[in-house]
C-alpha positions in Angstrom: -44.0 5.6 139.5 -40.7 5.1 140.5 -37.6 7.8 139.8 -35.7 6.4 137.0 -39.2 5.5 135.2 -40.1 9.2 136.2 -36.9 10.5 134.7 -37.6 8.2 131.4 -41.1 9.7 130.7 -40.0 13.1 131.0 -37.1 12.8 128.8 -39.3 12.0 125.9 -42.2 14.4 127.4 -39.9 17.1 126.9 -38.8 16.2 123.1 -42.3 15.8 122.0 -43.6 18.9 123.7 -40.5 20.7 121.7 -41.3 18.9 118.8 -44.4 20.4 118.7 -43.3 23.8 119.9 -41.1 23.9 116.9 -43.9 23.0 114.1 -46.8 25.2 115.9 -44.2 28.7 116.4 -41.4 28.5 114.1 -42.9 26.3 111.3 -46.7 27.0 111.7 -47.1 23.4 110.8 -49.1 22.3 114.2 -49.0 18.4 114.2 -51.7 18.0 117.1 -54.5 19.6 118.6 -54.6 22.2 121.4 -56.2 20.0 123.7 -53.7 17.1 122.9 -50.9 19.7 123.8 -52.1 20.7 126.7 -52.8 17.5 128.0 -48.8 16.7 127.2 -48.0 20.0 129.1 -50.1 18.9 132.1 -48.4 15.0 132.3 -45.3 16.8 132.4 -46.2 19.2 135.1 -47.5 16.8 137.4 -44.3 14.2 137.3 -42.6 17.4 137.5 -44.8 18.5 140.5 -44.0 14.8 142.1 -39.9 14.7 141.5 -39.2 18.2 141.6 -35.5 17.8 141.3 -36.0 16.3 137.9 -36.9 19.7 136.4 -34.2 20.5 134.1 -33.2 24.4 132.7 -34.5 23.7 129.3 -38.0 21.6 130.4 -41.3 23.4 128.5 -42.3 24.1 132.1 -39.8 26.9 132.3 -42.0 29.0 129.9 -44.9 29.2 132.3 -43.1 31.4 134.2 -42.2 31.3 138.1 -41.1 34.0 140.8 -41.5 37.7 140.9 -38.6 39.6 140.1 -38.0 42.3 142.2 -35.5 44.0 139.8 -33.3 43.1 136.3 -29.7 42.4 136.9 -27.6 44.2 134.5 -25.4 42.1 132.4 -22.3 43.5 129.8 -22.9 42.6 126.1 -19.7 40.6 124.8 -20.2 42.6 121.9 -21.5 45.9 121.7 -25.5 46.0 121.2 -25.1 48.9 118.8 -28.1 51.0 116.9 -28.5 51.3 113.3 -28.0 54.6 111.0 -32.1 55.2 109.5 -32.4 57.2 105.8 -36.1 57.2 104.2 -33.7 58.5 101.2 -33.3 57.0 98.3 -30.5 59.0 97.8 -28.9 58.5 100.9 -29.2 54.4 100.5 -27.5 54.8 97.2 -24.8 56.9 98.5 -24.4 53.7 101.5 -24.2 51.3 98.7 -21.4 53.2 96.6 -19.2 54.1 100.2 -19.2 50.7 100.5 -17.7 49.7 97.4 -15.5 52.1 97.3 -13.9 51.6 100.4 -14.2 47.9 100.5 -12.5 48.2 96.6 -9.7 50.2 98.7 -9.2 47.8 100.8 -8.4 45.2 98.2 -11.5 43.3 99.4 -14.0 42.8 96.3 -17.7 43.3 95.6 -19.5 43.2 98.4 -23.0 41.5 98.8 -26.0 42.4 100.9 -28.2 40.9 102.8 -31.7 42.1 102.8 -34.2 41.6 105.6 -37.4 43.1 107.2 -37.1 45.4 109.8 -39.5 44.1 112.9 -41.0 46.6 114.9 -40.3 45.1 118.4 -37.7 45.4 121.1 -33.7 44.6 120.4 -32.6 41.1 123.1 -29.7 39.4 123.4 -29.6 35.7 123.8 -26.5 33.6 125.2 -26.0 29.5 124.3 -23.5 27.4 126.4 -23.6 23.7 125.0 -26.3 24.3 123.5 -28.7 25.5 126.5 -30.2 28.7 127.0 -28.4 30.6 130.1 -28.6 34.3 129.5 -31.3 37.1 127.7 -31.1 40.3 128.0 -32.1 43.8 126.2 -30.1 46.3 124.4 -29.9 48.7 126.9 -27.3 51.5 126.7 -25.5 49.1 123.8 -23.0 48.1 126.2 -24.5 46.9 129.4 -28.8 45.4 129.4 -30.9 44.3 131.8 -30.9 40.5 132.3 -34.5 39.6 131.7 -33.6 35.6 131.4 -36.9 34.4 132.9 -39.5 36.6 131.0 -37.6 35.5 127.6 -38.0 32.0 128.4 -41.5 32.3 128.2 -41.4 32.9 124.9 -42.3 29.9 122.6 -39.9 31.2 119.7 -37.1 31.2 122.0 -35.3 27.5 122.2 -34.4 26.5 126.3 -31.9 24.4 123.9 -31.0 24.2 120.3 -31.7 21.9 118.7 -29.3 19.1 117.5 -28.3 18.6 113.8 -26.0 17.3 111.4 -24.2 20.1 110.2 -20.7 20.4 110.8 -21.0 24.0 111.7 -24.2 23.6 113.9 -22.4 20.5 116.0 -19.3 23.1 116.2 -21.9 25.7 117.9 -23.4 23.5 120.1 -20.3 22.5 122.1 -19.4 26.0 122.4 -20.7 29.6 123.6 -22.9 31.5 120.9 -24.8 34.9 120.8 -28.0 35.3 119.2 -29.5 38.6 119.0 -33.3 39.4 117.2 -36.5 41.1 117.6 -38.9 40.1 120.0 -42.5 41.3 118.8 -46.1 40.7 119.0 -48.3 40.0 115.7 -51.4 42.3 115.1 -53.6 39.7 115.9 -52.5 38.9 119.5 -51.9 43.1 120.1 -55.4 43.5 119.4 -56.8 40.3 121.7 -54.5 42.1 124.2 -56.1 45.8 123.9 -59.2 44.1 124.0 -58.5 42.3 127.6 -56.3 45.4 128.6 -58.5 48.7 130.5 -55.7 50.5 129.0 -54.9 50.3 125.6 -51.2 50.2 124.1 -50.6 52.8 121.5 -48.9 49.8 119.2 -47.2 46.4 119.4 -44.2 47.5 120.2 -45.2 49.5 123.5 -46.9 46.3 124.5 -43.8 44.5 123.8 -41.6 46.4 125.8 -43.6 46.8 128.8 -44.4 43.1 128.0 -40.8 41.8 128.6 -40.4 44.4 131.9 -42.9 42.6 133.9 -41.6 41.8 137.4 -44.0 38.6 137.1 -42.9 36.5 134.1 -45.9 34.6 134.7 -48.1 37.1 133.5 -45.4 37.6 130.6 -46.0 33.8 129.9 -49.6 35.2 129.5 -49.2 37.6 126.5 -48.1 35.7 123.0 -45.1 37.6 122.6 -42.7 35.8 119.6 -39.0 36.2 118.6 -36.8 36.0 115.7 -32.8 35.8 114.9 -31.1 38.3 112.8 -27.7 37.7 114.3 -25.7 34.7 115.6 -21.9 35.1 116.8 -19.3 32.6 118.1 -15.9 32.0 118.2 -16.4 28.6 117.0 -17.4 30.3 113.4 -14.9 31.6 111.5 -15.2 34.9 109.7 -15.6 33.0 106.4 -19.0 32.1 107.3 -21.2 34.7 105.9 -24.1 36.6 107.7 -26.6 35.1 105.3 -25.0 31.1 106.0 -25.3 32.6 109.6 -28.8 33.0 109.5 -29.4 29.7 107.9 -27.5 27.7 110.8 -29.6 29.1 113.1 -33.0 27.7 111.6 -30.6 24.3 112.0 -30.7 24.8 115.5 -34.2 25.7 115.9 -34.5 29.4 115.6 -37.3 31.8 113.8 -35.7 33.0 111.5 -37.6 35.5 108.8 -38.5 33.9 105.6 -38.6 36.8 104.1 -34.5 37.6 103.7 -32.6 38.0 100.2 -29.0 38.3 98.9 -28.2 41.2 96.7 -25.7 41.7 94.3 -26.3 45.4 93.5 -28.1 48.5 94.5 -31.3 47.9 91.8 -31.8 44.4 93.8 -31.9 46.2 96.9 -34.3 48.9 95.6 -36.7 45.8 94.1 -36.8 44.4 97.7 -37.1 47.0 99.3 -39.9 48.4 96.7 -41.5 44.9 96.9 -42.0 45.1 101.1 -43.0 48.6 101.1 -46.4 47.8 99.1 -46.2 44.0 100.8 -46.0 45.2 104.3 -50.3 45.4 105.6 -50.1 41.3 104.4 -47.8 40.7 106.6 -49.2 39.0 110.2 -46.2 41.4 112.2 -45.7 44.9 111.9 -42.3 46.3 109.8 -41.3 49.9 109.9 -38.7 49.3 107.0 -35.9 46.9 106.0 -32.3 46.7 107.2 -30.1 46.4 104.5 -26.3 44.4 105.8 -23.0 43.4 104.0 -23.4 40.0 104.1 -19.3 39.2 104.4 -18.4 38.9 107.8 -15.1 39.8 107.1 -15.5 42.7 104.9 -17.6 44.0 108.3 -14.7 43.9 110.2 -12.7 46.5 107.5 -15.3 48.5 107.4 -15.9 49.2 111.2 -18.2 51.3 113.1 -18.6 55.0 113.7 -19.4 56.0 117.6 -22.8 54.8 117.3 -23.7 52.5 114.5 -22.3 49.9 112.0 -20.4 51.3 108.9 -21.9 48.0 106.8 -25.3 48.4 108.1 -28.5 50.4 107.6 -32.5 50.7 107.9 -33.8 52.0 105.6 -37.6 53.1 106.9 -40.6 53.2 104.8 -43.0 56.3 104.2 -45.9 57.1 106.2 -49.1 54.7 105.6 -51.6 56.2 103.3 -55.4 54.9 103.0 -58.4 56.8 101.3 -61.3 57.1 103.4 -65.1 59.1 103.9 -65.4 62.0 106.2 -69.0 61.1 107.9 -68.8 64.1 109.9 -66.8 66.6 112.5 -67.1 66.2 116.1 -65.9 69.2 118.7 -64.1 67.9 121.9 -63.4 70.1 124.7 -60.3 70.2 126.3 -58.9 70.2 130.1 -58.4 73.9 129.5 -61.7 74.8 127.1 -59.8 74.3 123.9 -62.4 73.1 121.1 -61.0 70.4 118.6 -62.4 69.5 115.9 -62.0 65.2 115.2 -63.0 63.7 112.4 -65.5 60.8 112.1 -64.5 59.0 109.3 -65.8 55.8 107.6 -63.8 52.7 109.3 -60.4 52.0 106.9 -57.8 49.8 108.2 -53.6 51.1 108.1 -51.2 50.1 109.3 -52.0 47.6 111.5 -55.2 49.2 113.0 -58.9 50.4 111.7 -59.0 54.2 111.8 -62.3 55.7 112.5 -61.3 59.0 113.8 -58.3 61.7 113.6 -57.9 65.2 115.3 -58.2 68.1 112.9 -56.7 70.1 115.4 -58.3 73.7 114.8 -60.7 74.9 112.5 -58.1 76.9 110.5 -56.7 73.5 109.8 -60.0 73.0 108.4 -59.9 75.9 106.2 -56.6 74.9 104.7 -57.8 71.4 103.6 -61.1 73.0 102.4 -62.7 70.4 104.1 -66.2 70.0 104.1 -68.6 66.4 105.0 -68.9 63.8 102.3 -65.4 64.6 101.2 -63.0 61.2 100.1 -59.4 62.0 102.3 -56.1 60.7 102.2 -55.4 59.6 105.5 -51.9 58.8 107.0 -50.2 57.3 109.9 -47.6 59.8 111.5 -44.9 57.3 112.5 -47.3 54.5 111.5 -49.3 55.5 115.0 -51.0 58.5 115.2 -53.8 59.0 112.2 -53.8 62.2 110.3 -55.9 63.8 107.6 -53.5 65.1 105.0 -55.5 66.5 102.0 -58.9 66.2 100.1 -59.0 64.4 97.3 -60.9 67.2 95.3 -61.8 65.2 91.9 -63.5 62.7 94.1 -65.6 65.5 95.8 -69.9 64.1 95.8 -72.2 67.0 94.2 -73.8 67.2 97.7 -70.8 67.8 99.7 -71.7 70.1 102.7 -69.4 72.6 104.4 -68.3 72.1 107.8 -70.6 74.3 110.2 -68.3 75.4 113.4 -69.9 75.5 117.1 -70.5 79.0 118.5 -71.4 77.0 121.5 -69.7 74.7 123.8 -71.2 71.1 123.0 -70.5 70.1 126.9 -72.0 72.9 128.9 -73.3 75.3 125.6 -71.4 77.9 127.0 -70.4 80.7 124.3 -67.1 79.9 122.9 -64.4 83.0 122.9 -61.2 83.6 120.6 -58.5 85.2 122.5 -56.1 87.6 120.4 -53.4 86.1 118.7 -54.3 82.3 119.0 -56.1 79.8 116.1 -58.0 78.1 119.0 -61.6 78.8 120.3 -62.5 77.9 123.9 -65.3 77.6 126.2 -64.4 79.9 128.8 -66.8 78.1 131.9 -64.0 76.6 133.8 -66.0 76.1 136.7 -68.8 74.3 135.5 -68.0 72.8 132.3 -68.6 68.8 133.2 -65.6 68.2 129.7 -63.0 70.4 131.4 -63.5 69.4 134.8 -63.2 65.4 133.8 -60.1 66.9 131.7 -58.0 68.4 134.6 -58.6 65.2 137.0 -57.4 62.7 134.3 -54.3 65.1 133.5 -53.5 65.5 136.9 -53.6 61.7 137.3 -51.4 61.3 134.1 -48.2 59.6 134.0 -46.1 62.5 133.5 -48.2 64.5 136.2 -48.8 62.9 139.8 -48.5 59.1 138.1 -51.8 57.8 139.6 -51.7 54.4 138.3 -55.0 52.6 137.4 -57.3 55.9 137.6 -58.2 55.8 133.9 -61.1 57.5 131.8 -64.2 55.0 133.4 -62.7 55.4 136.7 -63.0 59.3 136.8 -66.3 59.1 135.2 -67.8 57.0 137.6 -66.3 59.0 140.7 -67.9 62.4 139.0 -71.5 60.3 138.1 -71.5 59.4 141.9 -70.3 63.2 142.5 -67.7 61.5 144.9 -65.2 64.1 143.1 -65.3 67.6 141.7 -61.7 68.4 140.9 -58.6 66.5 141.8 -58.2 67.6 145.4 -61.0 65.3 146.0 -59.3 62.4 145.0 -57.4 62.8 148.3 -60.7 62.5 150.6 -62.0 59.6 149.1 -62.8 56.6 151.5 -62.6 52.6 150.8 -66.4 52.7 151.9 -67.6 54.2 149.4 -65.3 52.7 146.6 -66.3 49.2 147.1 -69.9 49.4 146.6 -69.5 51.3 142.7 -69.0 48.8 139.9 -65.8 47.7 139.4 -64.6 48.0 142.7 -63.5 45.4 145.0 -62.0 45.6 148.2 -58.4 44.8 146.1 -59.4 47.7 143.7 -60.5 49.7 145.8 -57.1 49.4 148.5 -55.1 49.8 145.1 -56.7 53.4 143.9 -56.6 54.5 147.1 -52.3 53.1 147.6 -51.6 55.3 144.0 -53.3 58.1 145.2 -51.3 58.4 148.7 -48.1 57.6 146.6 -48.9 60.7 144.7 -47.9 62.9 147.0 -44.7 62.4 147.1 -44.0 63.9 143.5 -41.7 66.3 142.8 -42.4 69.7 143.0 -42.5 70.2 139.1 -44.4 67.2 138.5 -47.3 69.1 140.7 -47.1 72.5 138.5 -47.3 70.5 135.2 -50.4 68.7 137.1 -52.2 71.6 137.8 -52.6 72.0 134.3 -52.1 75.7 134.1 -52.2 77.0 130.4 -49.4 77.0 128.3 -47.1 75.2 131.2 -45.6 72.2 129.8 -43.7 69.8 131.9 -40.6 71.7 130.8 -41.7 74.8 131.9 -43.0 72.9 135.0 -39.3 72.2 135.9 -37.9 75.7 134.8 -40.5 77.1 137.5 -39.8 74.7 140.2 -36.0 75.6 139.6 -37.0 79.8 140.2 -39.6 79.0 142.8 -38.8 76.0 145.2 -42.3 75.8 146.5 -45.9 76.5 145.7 -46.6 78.7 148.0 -43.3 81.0 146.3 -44.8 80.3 142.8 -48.7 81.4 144.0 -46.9 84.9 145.9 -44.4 85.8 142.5 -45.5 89.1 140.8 -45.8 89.4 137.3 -42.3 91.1 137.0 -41.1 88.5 138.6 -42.4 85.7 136.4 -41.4 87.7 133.6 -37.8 87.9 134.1 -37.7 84.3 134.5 -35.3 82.5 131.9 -37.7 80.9 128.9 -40.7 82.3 130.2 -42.1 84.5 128.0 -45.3 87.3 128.5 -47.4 85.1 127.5 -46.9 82.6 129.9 -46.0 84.6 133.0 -49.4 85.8 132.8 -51.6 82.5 132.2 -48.8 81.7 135.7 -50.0 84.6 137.6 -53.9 84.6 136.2 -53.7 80.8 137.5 -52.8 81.4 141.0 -55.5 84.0 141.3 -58.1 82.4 140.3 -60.9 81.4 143.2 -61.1 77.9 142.1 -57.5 77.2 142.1 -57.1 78.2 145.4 -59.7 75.9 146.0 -57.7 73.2 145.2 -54.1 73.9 146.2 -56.0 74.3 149.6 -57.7 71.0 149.4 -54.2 69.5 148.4 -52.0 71.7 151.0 -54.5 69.9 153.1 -53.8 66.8 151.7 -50.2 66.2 152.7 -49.4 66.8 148.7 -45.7 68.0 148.5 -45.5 71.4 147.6 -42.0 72.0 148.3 -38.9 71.4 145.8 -35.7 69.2 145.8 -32.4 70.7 146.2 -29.4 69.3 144.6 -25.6 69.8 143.9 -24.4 71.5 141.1 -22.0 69.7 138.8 -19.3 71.3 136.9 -19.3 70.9 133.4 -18.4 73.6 131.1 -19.0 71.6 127.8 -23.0 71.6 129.3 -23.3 74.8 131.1 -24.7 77.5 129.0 -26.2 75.0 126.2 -29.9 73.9 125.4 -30.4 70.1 125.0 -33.6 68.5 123.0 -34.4 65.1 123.6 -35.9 63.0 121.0 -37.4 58.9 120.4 -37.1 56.2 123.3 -34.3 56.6 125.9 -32.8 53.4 127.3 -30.7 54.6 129.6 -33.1 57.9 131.2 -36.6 58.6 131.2 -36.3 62.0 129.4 -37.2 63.9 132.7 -33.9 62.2 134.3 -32.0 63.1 131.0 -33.5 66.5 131.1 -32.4 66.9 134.9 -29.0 66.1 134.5 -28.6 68.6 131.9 -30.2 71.1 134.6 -27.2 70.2 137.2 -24.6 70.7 135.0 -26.2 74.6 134.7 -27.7 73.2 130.9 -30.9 74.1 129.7 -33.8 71.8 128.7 -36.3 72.4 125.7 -39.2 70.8 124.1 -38.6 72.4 120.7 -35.8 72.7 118.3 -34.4 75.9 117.2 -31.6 78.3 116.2 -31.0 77.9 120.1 -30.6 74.6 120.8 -27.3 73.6 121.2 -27.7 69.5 120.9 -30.1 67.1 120.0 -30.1 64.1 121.7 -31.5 60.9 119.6 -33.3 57.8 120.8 -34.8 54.9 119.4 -37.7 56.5 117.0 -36.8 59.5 116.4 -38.8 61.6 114.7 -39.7 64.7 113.0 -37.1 67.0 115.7 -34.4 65.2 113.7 -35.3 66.6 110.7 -35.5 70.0 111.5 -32.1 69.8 113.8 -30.3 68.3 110.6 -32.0 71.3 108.6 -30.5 74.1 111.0 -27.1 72.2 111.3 -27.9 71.4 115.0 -25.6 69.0 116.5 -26.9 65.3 117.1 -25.7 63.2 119.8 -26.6 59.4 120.1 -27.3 58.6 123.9 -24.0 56.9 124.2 -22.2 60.1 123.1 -24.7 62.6 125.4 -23.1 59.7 128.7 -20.2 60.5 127.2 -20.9 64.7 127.6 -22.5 64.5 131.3 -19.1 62.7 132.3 -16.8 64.8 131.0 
C-alpha cells in the first residue's frame, strides 16, 4: 500500500468508525456488530501502525489511550467554571422563581423562561473546539483554573475528537471558530457495577469511580472503564446572546454532542414543579444516576442582567431530590465488633434495590437505636439512602408488623472471641473488653492503621490482612514492617509484582506525618482532628507517650474524657508492644515544624469543612487554618466560627444555617487564607 492510497483508506476509516461511534453512544442506534467494529478499529490501527505520521488529532485511535502522565497541567477557564446554589425546598425554588421575575420585570426585560434538565451525578469538565477539532479538556477545579486532563477525556466515546459538520447556519458559524462546551462526565449503573465487580476495592458510587476514573495517570487504563459525557453548556463568540440556552443545547446535538433527552422549557413555576415532580418518581428508570434537576433561565441575555453572586449563578439552581425510600424485611440482626471492641448491631435485610444499588444490609448503630425503632425480626422497614449512598433504617412500618414478629435478643457475649461484653458509664455502646486476643479487633486495628487517612498503605485491603493473620505472618500492625518478599510470594494472590508492591506501600508509610501515626494507632475517641491538635502540643511520640494526665488535660479541645483514653493508651503493655516494634521500624515518630502566618481574620476562629474539596484535601485545608493560629473541627457548633462548603455538602450545612454559622464557598475561604 502506497502513501496517498494509505491516506485514502483512512480518511473514510475514520468517518465510518465515527459514524458508528455516533449511533452506538449518542444515539444507541448501533448499525453493526461488535465484531464488525472492532475489525474496522483494528484496519485502522495497523495502516496507522505502518504510516505513523498519518495519524491525525481527531482519528478513533486517540481514544485508546497512549503515554503516562506524570502530572495535569493546569489550564485557566475562559469563563468562570462556577458551582450552583442547591434547595431541596419547595419553598425556596418558589421564592428563585419569583426573584427572578421580579428583577428581570425591573430591568425592563419580560417573562423569563426556564430551562429544565436532569442533574447528572458525575464530575463537572470543560471542553475547548478550534475549527471544529477537539484541543483542550479539563475539570472544574477551583472554578477559575482546572487541571488539563485532554488525553483521559479523549477516551471517552461521547466526547467528539471533531464535531461534526452540518447545515445549520449557526453550527457552520461554530465550527470555523473557538467554542466551549462544558457537561457531566458519568458512568451508568450498569458499567459501575461491572467495574466493582473487576475492582478488589469497591467505589462507594458512580461518581467516586468517575472522578478517580478521569485522574488516572494512564489514560489507557481510563480508555478501559466506559465512562460517557453529556453537554449542558456550549459558549462562543460566534453566537450571539439572542441565541437561547435551550437553541444552545440543540446545536450541539448538530454537531455531534450527547445531549440529555430528557430537557423541557417552562413558562411558569407549576411547569417546573410537574418536571421536577415527574423525575423525582422517574429517577430508578433511568440507566444513569440524578441527584436532582437544575432548573436555568433559558435567555442568554436575561443571564447576563441578572449576574452572579461570589459563588454561583443568580439565574441558576439545583434543586436536589429527597432521600431514596424502599420498604424491605428485617431477616435478622448481626453484631460486628469493632477495631476498639465496639458491638454494632447490622441489619440483614431481605435484598431491595435503591438508588442505584441492592441493599442487603444497614448498621443499626447501637442497641438503643434499636429500642427507639422498637425493632424486632420479621418487621417490614422503611429503608433510605443518606445522600443516596449510605443505607439507613428509618422507622418500622408497625401496621405491617407479622403476628410472629420476635424481639431482637442482644449478645451478652462477644460473637468473635465470646468474651463478656461491658458498658462503661455514660456511653450507649457495649464492648468486648479482650483487646489482646480478640481475632475482630486485632484484624480491625491493622486495616485502620493501613487506611487512607492513617499511614495510606495502598493495596493492603480486607483479604490481604486476612490472609497475613491466617498464615500468622502478622499480629498487629508493627508486623507489617518485618514482613519478607519470601514469604509473600508463595500465599495466593501474590506474585513477585504484588508482592514488591505491598512491601513499596508499606516502606512509604513511614514517612507519614506525625499526626497521621496518632490517628493510626487508633486510640479511643482520637479522631484525625484530634490526631493533629496532639501532634501540634506534642511534636513527637515519645512526648505524647511521657505527658501526664494534667498535662493532656489542659490541652486546647481535649476534654477528660479523652485525655484519659490518651494516657490509658500509652500505658497499656500491648501498645508499647507496638510503638517499639515501629520505633524499630524506621516509622516517623517525630513532628513537622512550620512558619506561622499572620492572619488576624483566621486566628482565634474554628473552621468546619464540609462535601468534596477541589482545591485541598481537607487535611491541607485543615492545616492552613492551623498556621494562620485557626482552629480545626469535625463538628458544628455555637463555636464554630465558618463553615467551609464543598461539592456535596451535607447534613453540617444544615445545622450551620440553623445556628446562623457563617458559610464560605472554597473560593471565598482562598480568598480568607490570603488576606
Amino acid at each position: 500500500m502506497t502513501k496517498s492510497q494509505a491516506e485514502i483508506e483512512l480518511k473514510k476509516l475514520r468517518e465510518e468508525i465515527e459514524r458508528h461511534n455516533y449511533a452506538y453512544y449518542v444515539l444507541a442506534e448501533p448499525m453493526i456488530s461488535d465484531y464488525e467494529f472492532d475489525k474496522l478499529l483494528e484496519r485502522l490501527l495497523a495502516i496507522e501502525k505502518a504510516f505513523p505520521d498519518l495519524v491525525t488529532p481527531d482519528s478513533p485511535s486517540q481514544r485508546v489511550g497512549g503515554a503516562i502522565t506524570k502530572e495535569f497541567p493546569t489550564v485557566q477557564h475562559k469563563e468562570r467554571m462556577m458551582s450552583l446554589s442547591n434547595t431541596y425546598s419547595p419553598d425556596e425554588l418558589r421564592e428563585f422563581v419569583e426573584r427572578v421575575q421580579k428583577d428581570l420585570r425591573a430591568e425592563g426585560l419580560g417573562e423569563p423562561e426556564f430551562s429544565c434538565e436532569l442533574k447528572f451525578d458525575g464530575v463537572a469538565v470543560s471542553l475547548v473546539y478550534r475549527n471544529g477539532l477537539f484541543v483542550q479538556g479539563a475539570t472544574r477545579g477551583d472554578g477559575s483554573m482546572g487541571d488539563d486532563i485532554t488525553p483521559n477525556l479523549k477516551t471517552i466515546p461521547t466526547i467528539p475528537l471533531r464535531a461534526k459538520e452540518s447545515s445549520n447556519a449557526l453550527a457552520r458559524a461554530l465550527l470555523n471558530a473557538e467554542f466551549e462546551v462544558r457537561g457531566e462526565v458519568f458512568m451508568t449503573k450498569t458499567d459501575f457495577a461491572v467495574l466493582n465487580a473487576q475492582s478488589e476495592k469497591a467505589f462507594a458510587n458512580p461518581r467516586n469511580a468517575t472522578a478517580g476514573t478521569l485522574k488516572l495517570q494512564d489514560s489507557r487504563e481510563v480508555a478501559k472503564r466506559k465512562l460517557a459525557f453529556t453537554a449542558y453548556f456550549l459558549s462562543s463568540d460566534a453566537l450571539s446572546d439572542d441565541v437561547a440556552h435551550a437553541e444552545r443545547m440543540n446545536l450541539l446535538e448538530e454537531l455531534g454532542f450527547r445531549v440529555s433527552q430528557h430537557r423541557r422549557v417552562a413558562k411558569s413555576l407549576a411547569e417546573i414543579e410537574a418536571f421536577l415532580s415527574e423525575w423525582e418518581k422517574r429517577r430508578d428508570d433511568l440507566p444513569f444516576e440524578i441527584d436532582g434537576a437544575v432548573i436555568k433561565v433559558n435567555s442568554i441575555r436575561q443571564q447576563k442582567a441578572l449576574g452572579a453572586t461570589l459563588k454561583a449563578p443568580r439565574w441558576a439552581i439545583a434543586y436536589k431530590f429527597s432521600a431514596r425510600q424502599a420498604e424491605t424485611k428485617l431477616l435478622g440482626v448481626t453484631f460486628q465488633v469493632g477495631r476498639v471492641g465496639t458491638i454494632t448491631p447490622v441489619a440483614e435485610l431481605e435484598p431491595v434495590f435503591l438508588a442505584g444499588s441492592t441493599i442487603s444490609r444497614s448498621t443499626l448503630h447501637n442497641f438503643d437505636e434499636i429500642a427507639r425503632l422498637d425493632l424486632r425480626i420479621g418487621d417490614v422497614v422503611v429503608l433510605e439512602k443518606s445522600g443516596d449512598v449510605i443505607p439507613k433504617v428509618v422507622r418500622v412500618v408497625s401496621e405491617k408488623r407479622p403476628a410472629d414478629a420476635t424481639p431482637i435478643e442482644l449478645p451478652t457475649r462477644c460473637p468473635s472471641c465470646d468474651s463478656p461484653l461491658v458498658k462503661p458509664e455514660n456511653e450507649v455502646n457495649w464492648y468486648c473488653p479482650n483487646e489482646a486476643r480478640c481475632p475482630a479487633q486485632i484484624r480491625g486495628r491493622i486495616l485502620h492503621y493501613a487506611s487512607r487517612d492513617a499511614m495510606d498503605i495502598e493495596n493492603l485491603g480486607d483479604a490481604i490482612v486476612d490472609q497475613l493473620l491466617k498464615e500468622r505472618l502478622i499480629a498487629d500492625a508493627g508486623d507489617l514492617y518485618a514482613l519478607e518478599k519470601s514469604r509473600l510470594v508463595d500465599l495466593e494472590r501474590f506474585g513477585e509484582k504484588s508482592a514488591q508492591n505491598l512491601l513499596n506501600a508499606i516502606e512509604a508509610s513511614k514517612s507519614r506525618p506525625l499526626e497521621r501515626l496518632i490517628f493510626g494507632l487508633g486510640i479511643r475517641h482520637v479522631g484525625l482532628a484530634t490526631a493533629r491538635t496532639l501532634a501540634r502540643k506534642f511534636p513527637s511520640i515519645e512526648r505524647l507517650a511521657s505527658a501526664t494526665l494534667d498535662e493532656l488535660e489542659q490541652t486546647e479541645d481535649i476534654g477528660d474524657i479523652i485525655a484519659k483514653s490518651v494516657y490509658d493508651f500509652f500505658r497499656n503493655p500491648l501498645n508499647i508492644s507496638l510503638l517499639e516494634k515501629l520505633k524499630t521500624a524506621g516509622v516517623n515518630m517525630t513532628g513537622e515544624t512550620f512558619e506561622t502566618i499572620q492572619n488576624p481574620r483566621i486566628a482565634g476562629k474554628t473552621f468546619v469543612f464540609t462535601g468534596a474539596l477541589e482545591k485541598f484535601t481537607r487535611e491541607e485545608a485543615e492545616r492552613e487554618v492551623e498556621k494562620r493560629g485557626g482552629k480545626a473541627s469535625s463538628s458544628v457548633s455555637k463555636k464554630t466560627d465558618y463553615l467551609v462548603t464543598g461539592s456535596k455538602a451535607g447534613s453540617k450545612l444544615e445545622k450551620a444555617k440553623s445556628l446562623g454559622v457563617k458559610i464560605l464557598s472554597e473560593d471565598e475561604f482562598l480568598a480568607l487564607l490570603n488576606s
